[in-house]
N, C-alpha and C positions, 0 to 999 in steps of 0.2 A: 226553272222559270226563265220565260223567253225573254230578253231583256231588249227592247227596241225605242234607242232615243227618239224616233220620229212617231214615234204609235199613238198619236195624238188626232182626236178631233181637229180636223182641219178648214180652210177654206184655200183653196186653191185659181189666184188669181192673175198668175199667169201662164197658165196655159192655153191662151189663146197667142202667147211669144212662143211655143215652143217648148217652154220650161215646165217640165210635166214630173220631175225626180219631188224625189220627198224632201229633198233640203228647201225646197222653194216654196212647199207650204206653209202656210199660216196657221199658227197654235191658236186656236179662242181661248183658249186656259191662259194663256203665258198673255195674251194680249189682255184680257177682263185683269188679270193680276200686275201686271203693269201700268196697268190705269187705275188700281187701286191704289198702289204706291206713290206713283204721281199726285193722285188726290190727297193721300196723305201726307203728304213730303209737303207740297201746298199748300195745305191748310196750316204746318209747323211756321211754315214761311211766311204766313200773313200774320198769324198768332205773334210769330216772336217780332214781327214788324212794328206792330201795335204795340207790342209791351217794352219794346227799347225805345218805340218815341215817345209815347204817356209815362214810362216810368212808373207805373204801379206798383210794380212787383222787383223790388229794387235784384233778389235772388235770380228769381228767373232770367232776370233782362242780364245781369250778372255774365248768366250760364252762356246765351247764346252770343255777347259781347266776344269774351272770353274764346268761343269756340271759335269764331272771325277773324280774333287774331292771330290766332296760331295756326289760320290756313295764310293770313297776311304773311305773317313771319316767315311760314314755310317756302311762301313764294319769294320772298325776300330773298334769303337766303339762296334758293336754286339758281335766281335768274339774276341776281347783285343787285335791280332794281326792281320795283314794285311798278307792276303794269295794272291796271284794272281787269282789262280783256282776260291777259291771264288767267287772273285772279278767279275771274268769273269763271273762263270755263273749265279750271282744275277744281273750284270748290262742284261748280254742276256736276262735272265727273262722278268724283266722290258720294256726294248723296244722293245722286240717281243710283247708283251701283250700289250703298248700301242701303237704301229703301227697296231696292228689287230682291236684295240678297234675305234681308228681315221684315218682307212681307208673309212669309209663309208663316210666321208667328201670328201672324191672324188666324181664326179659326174658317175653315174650309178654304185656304187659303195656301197655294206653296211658293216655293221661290222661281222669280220670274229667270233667275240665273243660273237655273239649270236647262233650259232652251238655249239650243248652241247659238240659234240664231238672233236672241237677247245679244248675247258676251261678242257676236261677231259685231252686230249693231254698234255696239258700246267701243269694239275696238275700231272698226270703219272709223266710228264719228272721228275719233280722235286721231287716226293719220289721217282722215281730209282736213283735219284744221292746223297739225301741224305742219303738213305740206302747202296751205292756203300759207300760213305763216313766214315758212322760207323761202317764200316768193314776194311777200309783200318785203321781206326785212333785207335778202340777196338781189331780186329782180329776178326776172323771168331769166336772163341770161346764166345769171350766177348761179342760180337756180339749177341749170340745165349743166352748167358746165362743173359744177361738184359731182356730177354721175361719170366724169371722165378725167378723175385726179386719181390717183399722178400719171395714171398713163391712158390713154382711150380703150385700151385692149377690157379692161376691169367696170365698164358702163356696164354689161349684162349682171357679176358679181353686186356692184352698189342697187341697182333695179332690186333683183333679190332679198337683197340685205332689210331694203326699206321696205315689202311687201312681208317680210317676216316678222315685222314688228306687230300686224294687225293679228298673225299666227299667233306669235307669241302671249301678246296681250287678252288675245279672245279665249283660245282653248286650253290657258292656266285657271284662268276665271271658271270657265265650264267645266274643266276638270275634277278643281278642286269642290266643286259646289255639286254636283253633283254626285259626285264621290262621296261626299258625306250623305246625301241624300239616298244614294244607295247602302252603306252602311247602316241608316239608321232603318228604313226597310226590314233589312236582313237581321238587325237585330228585334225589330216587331214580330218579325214572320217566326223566328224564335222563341219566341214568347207567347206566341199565339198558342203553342201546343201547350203551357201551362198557364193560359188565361183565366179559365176554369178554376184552378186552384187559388189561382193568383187574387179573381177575384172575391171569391169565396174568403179567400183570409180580412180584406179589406173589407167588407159586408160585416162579419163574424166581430171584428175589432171594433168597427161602429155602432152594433148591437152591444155588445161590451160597454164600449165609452158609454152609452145614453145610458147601460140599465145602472152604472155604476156611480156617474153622475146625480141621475135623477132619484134612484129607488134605492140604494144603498147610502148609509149613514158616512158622512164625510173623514172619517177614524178609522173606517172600516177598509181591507183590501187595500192598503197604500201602495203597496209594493207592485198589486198588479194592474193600479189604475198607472202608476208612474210607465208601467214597462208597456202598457195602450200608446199611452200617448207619446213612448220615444219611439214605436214602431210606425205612430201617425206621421211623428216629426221627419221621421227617415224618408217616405215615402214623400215625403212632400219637397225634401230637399232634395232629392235624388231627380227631379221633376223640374226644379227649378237650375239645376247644375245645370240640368240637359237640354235646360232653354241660354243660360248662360253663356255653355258654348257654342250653340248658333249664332249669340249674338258675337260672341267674340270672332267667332269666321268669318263672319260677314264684315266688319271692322277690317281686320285681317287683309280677306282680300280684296276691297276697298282700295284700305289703303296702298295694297302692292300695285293694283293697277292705275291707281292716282300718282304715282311715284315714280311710275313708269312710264306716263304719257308725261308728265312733268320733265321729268330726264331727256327724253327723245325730242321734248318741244325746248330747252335749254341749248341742248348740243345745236338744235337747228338753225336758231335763230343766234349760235354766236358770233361777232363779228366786231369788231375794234372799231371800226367806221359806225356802229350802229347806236344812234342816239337821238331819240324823239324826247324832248322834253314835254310835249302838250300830255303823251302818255305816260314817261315815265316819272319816279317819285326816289328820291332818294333809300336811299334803306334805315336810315333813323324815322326818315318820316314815316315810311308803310310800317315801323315796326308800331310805331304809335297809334296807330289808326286804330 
């Protein structure tokens, strides 16, 4: 099997720049499911808007409280103060990258993060805003003149360093998601050869349950109504493990690339001189929030 990350329905819009290679086209799949997720990540976001400020649903409002804080906290902790800006765009990180990652769990529906040019998107955003960052917090000078510490020879080295980080953050994310994606592929295509059988047993076992249920005396056959319904149970559990751990991946690597623009935007913006009080919040305070 030919296996080609670019073999995608595309549209091709800039090639009128020049730019005619297949990284530079546009996936409709990956875009229609990207806006699916958006839509859905969205509508989480209104819903739980509404139900933390009415209070209806004391559980719920709970949940998403709760989930707020422990991205407060975590921001706390990283950066010793609670920024909002931060705040904001480590939590947007995160649940755009795990709404791309578990939208394929919608039916006709795959993961937006298996498009490399998703996971580049996602890593770009995040060194333009932390490079935006240690220019607001250093100055454009200080800024420029950390590309040539401790000695000027090592400006090309730091350039490098920092352009690695979009590397690092984008084709971990694509790697790993996609690599599962191809795994579960190959174990389908596996199975396809005994689909036949497979389903036939499942048909066979349903035909069982109803005639054992409904036409046979409830005394009767115990042993091999019970041994139906643990092969039902199996099948069903085996089904839901397997969504289980999509979701846990997706979590997974979420979180490693939220943790990782987090880190890179901490080192950047450190400095002993640097202290906005309109932004910043103490760390008992963000803890509370």
């Amino acid at each position: 099997m030919k296996l080609d990350i670019f073999d995608y329905k595309t549209i091709r819009p800039f090639d009128i720049f020049g730019l005619t290679g297949k990284f530079w086209a546009i996936n409709l799949d990956t875009l229609v499911y990207t806006w699916i997720a958006m839509f859905v990540l969205l509508s989480l976001a209104l819903c739980g808007r509404h139900i933390v400020i009415n209070k209806k649903h004391p559980i719920i409002s709970s949940i998403y409280e709760k989930a707020i804080g422990v991205f407060v906290i975590l921001c706390t902790e990283t950066f010793g103060f609670f920024n909002f800006k931060y705040f904001a765009f480590i939590t947007a990180i995160f649940l755009f990258t795990l709404s791309n990652c578990l939208v394929g769990l919608i039916p006709l529906c795959d993961e937006a993060t298996k498009d490399l040019n998703t996971t580049l998107a996602i890593g770009s955003m995040s060194f333009l805003y932390i490079q935006g960052q240690k220019i607001f917090v250093h100055g454009i000078w200080g800024y420029i003149k950390e590309f040539f510490q401790p000695i000027f020879l090592l400006a090309p080295v730091h350039v490098v360093g920092e352009l690695a980080k979009v590397t690092s953050m984008s084709f971990r994310l694509f790697g790993n998601i996609l690599g599962g994606g191809i795994i579960f592929v190959m174990l389908v295509e596996l199975l396809e050869c005994y689909k036949f059988y497979f389903m036939g047993l499942v048909y066979l076992l349903a035909l069982f349950s109803v005639f054992l249920n409904f036409f046979v005396q409830q005394n009767k056959y115990l042993l091999l109504r019970k041994i139906i319904n643990t092969l039902f149970s199996l099948i069903f559990i085996i089904t839901w493990i397997q969504i289980g751990f999509g979701i846990c991946e997706g979590l997974i690597q979420s979180f490693v690339i939220t943790m990782l623009s987090m880190t890179y935007l901490a080192i950047g913006i450190q400095s002993e001189s640097y202290s906005d009080n309109e932004h910043n919040v103490p760390a008992q305070v963000g803890g509370n929030l």
